[in-house]
C-alpha positions as CSV (number, residue, x, y, z in Angstrom):
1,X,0.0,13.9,3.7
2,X,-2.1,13.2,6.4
3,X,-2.6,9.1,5.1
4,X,-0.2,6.7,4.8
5,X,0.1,3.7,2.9
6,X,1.8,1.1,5.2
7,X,2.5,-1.4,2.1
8,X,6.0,-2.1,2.5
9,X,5.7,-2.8,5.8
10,X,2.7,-5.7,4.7
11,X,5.2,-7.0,1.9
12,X,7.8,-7.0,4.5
13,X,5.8,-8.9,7.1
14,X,4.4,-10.9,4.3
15,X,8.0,-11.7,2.4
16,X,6.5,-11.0,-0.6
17,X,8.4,-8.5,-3.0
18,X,6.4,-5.8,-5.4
19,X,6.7,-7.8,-8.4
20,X,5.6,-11.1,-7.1
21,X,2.7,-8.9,-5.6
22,X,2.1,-7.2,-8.8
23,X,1.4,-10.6,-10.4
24,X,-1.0,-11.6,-8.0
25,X,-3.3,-8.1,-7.7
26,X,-2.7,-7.9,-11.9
27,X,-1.3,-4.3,-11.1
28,X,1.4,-2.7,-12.6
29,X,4.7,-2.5,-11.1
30,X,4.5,1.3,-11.1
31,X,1.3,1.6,-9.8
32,X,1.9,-0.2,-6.9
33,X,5.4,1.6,-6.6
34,X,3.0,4.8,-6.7
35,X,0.9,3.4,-3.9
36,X,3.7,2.5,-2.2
37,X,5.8,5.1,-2.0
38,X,2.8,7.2,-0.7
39,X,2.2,9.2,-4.2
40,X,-0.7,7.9,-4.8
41,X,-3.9,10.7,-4.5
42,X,-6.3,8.4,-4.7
43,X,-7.0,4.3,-4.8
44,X,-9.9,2.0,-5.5
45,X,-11.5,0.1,-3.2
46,X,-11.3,-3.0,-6.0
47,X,-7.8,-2.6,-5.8
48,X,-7.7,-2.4,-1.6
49,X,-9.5,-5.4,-1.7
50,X,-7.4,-7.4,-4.0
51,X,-4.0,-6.0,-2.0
52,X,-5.8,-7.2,0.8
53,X,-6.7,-10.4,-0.3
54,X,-2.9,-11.4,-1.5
55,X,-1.8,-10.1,1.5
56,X,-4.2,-12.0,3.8
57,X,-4.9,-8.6,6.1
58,X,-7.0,-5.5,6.4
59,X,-7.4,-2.2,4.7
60,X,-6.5,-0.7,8.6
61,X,-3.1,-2.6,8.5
62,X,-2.2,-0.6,5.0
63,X,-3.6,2.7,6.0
64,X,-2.9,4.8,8.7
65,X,-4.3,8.1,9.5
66,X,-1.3,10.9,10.5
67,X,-3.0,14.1,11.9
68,X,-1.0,17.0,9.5
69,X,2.7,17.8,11.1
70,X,3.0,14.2,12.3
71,X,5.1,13.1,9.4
72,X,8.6,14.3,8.7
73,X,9.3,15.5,5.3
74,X,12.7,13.4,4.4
């Protein structure tokens, strides 16, 4: 997957755990657990915005860009 979704490092430079973010976007727990866990296909720019927001940075510092064969398969 050539995107990634950097949210647990943000959480983890923020301190803030997925439910106490969950509270604050208004997203569900498995949504963001989606997101997170870079299963996600899609995501809306309202909800960028509002991870954003609660986590005071940029969409830049959640996304990243991985040209295909850069990421290891676990």
């Amino acid at each position: 997957m050539p995107i990634l979704v950097n949210l647990d490092v943000m959480m983890a430079k923020r301190k803030m755990s997925l439910s106490e973010l969950s509270a604050k976007v208004d997203i569900t727990l498995a949504n963001l657990s989606i997101l997170k866990n870079n299963k996600a296909k899609a995501v809306r720019f309202s909800t960028l915005e509002a991870i954003c927001k609660a986590l005071d940075c940029q969409p830049g510092d959640l996304l990243e860009y991985v040209p295909d064969g850069g990421e290891e398969e676990p």
